[in-house]
DSSP file (Angstrom, degrees, kcal/mol; ACC not computed):
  #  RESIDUE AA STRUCTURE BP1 BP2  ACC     N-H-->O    O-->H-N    N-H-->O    O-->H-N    TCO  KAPPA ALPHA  PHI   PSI    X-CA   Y-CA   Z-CA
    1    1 A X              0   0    0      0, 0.0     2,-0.2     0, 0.0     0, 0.0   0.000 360.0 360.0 360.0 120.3 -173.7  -30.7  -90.7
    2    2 A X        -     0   0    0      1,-0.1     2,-0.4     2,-0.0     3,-0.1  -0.500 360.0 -92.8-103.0 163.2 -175.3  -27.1  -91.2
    3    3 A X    >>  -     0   0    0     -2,-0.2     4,-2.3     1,-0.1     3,-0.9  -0.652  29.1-126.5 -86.1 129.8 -175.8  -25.7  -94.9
    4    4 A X  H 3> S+     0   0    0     -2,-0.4     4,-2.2     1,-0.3     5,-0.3   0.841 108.4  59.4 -69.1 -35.2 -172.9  -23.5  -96.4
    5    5 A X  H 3> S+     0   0    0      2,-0.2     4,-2.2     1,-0.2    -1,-0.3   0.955 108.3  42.6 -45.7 -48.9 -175.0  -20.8  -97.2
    6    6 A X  H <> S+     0   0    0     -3,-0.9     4,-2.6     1,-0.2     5,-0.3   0.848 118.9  46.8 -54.6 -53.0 -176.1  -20.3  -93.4
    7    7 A X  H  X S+     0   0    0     -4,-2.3     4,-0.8     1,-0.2    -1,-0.2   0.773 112.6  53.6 -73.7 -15.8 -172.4  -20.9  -92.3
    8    8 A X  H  X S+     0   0    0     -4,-2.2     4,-3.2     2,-0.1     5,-0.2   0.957 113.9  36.7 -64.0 -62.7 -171.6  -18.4  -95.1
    9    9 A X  H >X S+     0   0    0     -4,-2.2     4,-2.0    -5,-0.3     3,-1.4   0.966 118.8  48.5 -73.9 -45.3 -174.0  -15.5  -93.9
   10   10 A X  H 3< S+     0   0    0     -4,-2.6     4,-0.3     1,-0.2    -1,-0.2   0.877 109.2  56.9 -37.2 -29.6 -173.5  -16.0  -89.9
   11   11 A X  H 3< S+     0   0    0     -4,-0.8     8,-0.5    -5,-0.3    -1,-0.2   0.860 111.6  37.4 -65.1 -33.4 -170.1  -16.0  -90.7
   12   12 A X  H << S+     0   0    0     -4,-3.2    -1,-0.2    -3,-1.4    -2,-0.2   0.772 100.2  70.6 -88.3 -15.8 -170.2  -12.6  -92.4
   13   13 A X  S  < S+     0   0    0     -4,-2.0     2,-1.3    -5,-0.2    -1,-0.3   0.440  75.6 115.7 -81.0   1.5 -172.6  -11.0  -90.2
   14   14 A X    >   -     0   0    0     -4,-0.3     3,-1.9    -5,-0.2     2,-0.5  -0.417  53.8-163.2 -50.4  59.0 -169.5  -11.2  -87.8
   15   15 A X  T 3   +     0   0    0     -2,-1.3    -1,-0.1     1,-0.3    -2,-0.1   0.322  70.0  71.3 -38.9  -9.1 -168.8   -7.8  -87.2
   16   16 A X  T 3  S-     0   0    0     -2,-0.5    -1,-0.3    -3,-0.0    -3,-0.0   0.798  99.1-118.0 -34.4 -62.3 -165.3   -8.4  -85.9
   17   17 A X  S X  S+     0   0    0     -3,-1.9     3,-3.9    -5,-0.1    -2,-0.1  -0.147  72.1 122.9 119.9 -39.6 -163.8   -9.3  -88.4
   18   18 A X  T 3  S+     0   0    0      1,-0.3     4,-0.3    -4,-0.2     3,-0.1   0.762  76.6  49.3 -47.5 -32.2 -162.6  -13.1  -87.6
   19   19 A X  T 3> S+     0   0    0     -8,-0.5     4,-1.2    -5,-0.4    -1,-0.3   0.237  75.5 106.7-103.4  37.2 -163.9  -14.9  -90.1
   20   20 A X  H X> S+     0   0    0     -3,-3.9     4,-2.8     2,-0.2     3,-1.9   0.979  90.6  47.2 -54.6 -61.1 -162.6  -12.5  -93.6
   21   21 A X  H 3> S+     0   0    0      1,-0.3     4,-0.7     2,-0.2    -1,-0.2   0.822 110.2  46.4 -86.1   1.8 -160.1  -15.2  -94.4
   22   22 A X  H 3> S+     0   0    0     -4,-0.3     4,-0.9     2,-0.1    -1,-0.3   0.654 115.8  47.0 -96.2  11.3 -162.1  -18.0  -94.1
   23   23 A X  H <X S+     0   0    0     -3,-1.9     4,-0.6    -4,-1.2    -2,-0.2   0.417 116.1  43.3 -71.2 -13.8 -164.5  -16.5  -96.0
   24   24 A X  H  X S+     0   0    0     -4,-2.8     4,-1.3     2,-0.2    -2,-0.1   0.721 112.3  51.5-100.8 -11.8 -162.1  -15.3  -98.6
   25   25 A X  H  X S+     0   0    0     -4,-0.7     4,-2.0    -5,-0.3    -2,-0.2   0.804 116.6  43.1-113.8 -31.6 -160.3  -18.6  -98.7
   26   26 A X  H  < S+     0   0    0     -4,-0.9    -2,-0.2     2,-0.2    -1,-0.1   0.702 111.7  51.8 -56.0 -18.0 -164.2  -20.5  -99.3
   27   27 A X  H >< S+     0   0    0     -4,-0.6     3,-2.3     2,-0.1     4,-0.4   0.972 109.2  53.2 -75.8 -61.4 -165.0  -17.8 -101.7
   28   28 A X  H >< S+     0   0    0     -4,-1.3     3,-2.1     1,-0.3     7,-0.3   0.864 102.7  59.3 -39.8 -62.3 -161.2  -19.2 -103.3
   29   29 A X  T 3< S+     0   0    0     -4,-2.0    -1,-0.3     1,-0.3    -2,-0.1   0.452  87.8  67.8 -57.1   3.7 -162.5  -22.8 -103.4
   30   30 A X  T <  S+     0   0    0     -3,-2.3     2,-0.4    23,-0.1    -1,-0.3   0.696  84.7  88.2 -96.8  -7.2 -165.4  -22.1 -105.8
   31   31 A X  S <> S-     0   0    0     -3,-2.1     4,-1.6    -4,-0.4     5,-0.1  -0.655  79.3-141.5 -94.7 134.5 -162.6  -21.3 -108.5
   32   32 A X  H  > S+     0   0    0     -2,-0.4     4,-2.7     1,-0.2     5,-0.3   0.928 100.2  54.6 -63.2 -33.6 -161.7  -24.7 -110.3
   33   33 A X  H  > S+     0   0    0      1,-0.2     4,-0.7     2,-0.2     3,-0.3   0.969 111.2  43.5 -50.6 -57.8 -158.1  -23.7 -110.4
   34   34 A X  H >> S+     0   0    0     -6,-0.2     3,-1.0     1,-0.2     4,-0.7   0.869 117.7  50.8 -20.5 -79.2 -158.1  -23.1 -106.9
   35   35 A X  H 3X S+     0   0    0     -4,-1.6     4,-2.1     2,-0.3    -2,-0.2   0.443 100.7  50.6   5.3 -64.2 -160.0  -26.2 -106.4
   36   36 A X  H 3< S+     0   0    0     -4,-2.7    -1,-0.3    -3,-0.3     4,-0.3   0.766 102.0  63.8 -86.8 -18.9 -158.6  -28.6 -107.9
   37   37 A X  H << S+     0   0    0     -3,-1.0     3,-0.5    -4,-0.7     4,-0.3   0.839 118.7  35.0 -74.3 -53.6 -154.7  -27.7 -106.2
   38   38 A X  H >< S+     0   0    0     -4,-0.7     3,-2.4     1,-0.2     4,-0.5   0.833  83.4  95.0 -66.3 -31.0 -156.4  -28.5 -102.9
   39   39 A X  T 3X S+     0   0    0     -4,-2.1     4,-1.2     1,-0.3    -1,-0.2   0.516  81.1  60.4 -45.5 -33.3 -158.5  -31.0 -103.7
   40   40 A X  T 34 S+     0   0    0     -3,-0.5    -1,-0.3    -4,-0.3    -2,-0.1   0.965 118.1  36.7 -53.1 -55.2 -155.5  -33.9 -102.5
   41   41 A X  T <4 S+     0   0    0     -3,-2.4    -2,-0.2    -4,-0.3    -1,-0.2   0.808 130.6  24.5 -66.0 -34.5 -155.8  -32.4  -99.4
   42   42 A X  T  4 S-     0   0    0      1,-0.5    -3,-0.2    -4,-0.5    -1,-0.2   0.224  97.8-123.4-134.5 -21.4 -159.2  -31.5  -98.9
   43   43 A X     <  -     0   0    0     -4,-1.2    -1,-0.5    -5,-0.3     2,-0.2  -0.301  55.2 -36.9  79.5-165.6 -161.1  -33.9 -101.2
   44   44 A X        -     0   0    0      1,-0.1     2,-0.8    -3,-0.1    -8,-0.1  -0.557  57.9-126.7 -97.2 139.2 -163.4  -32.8 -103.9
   45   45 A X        -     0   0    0     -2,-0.2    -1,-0.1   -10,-0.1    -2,-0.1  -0.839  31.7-109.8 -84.4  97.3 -165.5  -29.8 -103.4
   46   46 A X    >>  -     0   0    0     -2,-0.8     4,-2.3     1,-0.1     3,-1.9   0.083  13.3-135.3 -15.3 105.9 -169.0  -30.5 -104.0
   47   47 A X  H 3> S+     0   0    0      1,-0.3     4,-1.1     2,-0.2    -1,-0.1   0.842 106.0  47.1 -63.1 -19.0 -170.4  -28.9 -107.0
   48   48 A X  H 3> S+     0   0    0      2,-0.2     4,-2.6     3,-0.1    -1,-0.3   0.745 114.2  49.0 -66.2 -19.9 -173.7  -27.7 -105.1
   49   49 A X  H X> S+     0   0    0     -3,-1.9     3,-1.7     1,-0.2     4,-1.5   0.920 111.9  47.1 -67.1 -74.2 -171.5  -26.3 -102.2
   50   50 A X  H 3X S+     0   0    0     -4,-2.3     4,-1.4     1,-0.3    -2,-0.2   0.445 112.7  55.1 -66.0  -9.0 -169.4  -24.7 -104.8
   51   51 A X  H 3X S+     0   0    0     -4,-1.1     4,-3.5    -5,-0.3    -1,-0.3   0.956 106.5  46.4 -25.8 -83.1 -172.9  -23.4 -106.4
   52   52 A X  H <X S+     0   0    0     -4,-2.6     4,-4.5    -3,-1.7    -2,-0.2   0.772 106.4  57.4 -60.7 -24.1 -174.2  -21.8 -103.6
   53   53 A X  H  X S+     0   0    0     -4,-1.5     4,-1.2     2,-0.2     5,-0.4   0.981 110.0  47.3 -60.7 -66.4 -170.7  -19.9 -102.6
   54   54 A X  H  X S+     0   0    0     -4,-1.4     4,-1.8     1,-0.2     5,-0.2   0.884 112.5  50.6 -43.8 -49.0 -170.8  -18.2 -106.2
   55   55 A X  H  X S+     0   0    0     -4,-3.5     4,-2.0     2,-0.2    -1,-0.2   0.953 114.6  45.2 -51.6 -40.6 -174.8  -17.3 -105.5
   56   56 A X  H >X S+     0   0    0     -4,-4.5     3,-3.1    -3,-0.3     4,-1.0   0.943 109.9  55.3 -75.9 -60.8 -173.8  -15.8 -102.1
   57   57 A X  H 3X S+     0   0    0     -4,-1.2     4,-0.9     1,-0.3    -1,-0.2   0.735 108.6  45.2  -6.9 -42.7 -171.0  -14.0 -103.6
   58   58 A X  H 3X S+     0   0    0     -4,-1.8     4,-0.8    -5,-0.4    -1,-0.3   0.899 113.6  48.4 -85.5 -30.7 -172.9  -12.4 -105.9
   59   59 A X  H << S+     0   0    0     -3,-3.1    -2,-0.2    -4,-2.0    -3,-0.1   0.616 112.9  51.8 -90.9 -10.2 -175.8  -11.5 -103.4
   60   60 A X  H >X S+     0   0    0     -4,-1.0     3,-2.4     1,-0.2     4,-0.7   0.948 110.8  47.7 -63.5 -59.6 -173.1  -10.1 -100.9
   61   61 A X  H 3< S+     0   0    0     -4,-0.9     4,-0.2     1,-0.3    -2,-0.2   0.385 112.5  39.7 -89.0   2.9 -171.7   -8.2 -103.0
   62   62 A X  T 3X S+     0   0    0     -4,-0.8     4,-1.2     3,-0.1    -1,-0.3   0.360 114.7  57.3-113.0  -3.3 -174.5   -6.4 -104.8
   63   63 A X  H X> S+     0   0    0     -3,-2.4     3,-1.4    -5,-0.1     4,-0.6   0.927 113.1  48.4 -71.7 -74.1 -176.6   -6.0 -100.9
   64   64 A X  H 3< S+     0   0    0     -4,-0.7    13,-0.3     1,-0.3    -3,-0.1   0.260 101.8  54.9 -90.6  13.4 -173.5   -4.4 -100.2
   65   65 A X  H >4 S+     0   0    0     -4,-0.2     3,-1.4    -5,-0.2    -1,-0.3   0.865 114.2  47.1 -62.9 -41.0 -173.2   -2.2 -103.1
   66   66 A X  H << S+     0   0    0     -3,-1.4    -2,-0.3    -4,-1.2    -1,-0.1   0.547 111.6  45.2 -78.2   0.2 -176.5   -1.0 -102.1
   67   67 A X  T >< S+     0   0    0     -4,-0.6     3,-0.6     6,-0.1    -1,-0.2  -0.264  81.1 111.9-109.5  33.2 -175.9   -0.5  -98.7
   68   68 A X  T <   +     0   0    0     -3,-1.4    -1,-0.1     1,-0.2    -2,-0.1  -0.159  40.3 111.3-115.2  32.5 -172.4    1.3  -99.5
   69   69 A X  T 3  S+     0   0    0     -3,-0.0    -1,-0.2     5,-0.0     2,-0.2   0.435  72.8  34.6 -99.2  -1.7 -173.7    4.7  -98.3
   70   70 A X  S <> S-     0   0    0     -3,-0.6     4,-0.5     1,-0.2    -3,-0.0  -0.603  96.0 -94.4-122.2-152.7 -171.5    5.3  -94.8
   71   71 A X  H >> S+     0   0    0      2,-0.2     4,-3.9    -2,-0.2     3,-0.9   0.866 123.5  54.7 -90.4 -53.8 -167.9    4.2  -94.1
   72   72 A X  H 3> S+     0   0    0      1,-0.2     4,-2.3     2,-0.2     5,-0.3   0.956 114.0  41.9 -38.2 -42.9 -168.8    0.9  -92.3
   73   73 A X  H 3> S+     0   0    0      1,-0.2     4,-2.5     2,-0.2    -1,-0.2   0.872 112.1  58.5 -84.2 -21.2 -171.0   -0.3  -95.7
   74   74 A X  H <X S+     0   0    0     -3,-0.9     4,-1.5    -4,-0.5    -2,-0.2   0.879 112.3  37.7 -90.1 -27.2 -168.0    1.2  -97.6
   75   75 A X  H  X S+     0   0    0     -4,-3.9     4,-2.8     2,-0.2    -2,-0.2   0.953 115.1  51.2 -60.2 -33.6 -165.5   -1.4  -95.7
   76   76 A X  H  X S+     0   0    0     -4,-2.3     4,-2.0    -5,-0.3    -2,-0.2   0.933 103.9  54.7 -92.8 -36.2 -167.8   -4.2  -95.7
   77   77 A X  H  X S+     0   0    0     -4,-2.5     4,-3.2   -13,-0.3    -1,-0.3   0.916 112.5  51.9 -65.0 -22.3 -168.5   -3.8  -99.8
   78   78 A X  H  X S+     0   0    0     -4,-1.5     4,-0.8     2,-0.2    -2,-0.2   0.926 106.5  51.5 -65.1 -68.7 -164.1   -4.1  -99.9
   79   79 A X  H >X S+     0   0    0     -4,-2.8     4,-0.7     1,-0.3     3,-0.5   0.655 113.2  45.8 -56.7 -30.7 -164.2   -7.1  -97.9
   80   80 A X  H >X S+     0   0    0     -4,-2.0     3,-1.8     2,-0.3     4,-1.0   0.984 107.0  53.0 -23.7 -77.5 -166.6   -8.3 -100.4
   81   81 A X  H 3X S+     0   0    0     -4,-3.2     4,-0.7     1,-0.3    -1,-0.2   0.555 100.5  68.6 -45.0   5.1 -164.8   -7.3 -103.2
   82   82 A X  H <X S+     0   0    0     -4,-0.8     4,-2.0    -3,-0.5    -2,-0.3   0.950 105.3  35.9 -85.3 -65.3 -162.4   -9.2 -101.5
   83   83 A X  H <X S+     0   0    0     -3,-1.8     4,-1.0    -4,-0.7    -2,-0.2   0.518 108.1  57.6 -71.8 -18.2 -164.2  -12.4 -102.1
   84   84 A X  H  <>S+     0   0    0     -4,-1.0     5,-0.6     2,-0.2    -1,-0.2   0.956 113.7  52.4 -81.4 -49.0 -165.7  -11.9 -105.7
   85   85 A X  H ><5S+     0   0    0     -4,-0.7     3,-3.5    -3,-0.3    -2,-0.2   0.867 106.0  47.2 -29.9 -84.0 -161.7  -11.4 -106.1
   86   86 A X  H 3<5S+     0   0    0     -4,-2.0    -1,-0.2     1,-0.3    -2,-0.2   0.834  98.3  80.5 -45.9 -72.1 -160.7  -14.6 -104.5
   87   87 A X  T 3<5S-     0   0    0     -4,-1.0    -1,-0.3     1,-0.3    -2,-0.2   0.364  79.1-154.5 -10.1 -36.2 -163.3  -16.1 -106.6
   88   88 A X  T < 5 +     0   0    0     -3,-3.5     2,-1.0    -2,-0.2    -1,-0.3   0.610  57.6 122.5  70.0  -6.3 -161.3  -16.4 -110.1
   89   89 A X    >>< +     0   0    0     -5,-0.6     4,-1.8     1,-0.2     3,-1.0  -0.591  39.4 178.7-132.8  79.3 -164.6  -16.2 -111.7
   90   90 A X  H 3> S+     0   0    0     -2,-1.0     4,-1.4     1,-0.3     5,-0.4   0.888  87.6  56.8 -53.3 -51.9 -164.7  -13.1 -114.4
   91   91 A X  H 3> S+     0   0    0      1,-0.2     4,-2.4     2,-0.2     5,-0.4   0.952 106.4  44.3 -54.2 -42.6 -168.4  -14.2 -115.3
   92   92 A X  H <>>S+     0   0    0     -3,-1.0     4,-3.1     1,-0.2     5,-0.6   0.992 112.6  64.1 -49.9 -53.2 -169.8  -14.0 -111.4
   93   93 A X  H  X5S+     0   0    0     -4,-1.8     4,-0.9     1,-0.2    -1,-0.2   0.790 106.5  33.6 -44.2 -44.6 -167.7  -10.7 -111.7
   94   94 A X  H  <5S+     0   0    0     -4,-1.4     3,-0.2     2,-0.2    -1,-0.2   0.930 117.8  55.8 -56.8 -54.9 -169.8   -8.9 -114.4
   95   95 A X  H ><5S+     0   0    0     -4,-2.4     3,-1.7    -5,-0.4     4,-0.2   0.952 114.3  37.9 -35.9 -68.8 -172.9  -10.4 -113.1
   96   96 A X  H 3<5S+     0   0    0     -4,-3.1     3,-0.3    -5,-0.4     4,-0.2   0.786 124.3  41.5 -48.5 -39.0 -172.3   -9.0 -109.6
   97   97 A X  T 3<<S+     0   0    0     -4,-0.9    -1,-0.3    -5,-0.6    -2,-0.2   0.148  85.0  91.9-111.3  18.4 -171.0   -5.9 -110.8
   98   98 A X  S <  S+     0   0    0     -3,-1.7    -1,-0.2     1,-0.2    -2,-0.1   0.638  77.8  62.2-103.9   8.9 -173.1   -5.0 -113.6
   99   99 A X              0   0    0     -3,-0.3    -1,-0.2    -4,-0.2    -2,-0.1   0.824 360.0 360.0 -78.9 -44.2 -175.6   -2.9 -111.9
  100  100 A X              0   0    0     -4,-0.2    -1,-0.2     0, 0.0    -2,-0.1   0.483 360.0 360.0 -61.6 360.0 -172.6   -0.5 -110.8
């Protein structure tokens, strides 16, 4: 069993593309609403898992404000915003976004 952080950041360093919507649909499981509607299926989401998604979320997305100076860094900060999005979670949003 590897650490969601790790599976988080290989996953995005996938320049492909393949893993956006399971990154947008783990980003979507840190919001309790979310959460809790799967949670029959899927069993309870760990609150340290669901920890560390919000911390990387917030640390994609403000690496890839600052790296948002060509057209590749300006796709990869949407598909971020893609995931702060999924996220449900207006405080991570101000936090993330208050440098901007």
């Amino acid at each position: 069993r590897g650490d969601i952080t790790t599976l988080l950041i290989e996953a995005h360093g996938n320049s492909d593309g393949r893993f956006e919507v399971f990154l947008r649909f783990v980003a979507g499981l840190s919001s309790p609403q979310a959460a809790w509607i799967l949670e029959e299926f899927l069993g309870q989401f760990p609150n340290q898992t669901i920890c560390r998604v919000i911390d990387w979320v917030e640390e994609e997305v403000q690496r890839q404000i600052r790296n948002a100076g060509s057209e590749f860094g300006e796709r990869r900060l949407l598909n971020t915003l893609h995931y702060l999005f999924e996220s449900h979670n207006p405080a991570l949003a101000q936090k993330a976004l208050e440098s901007v």
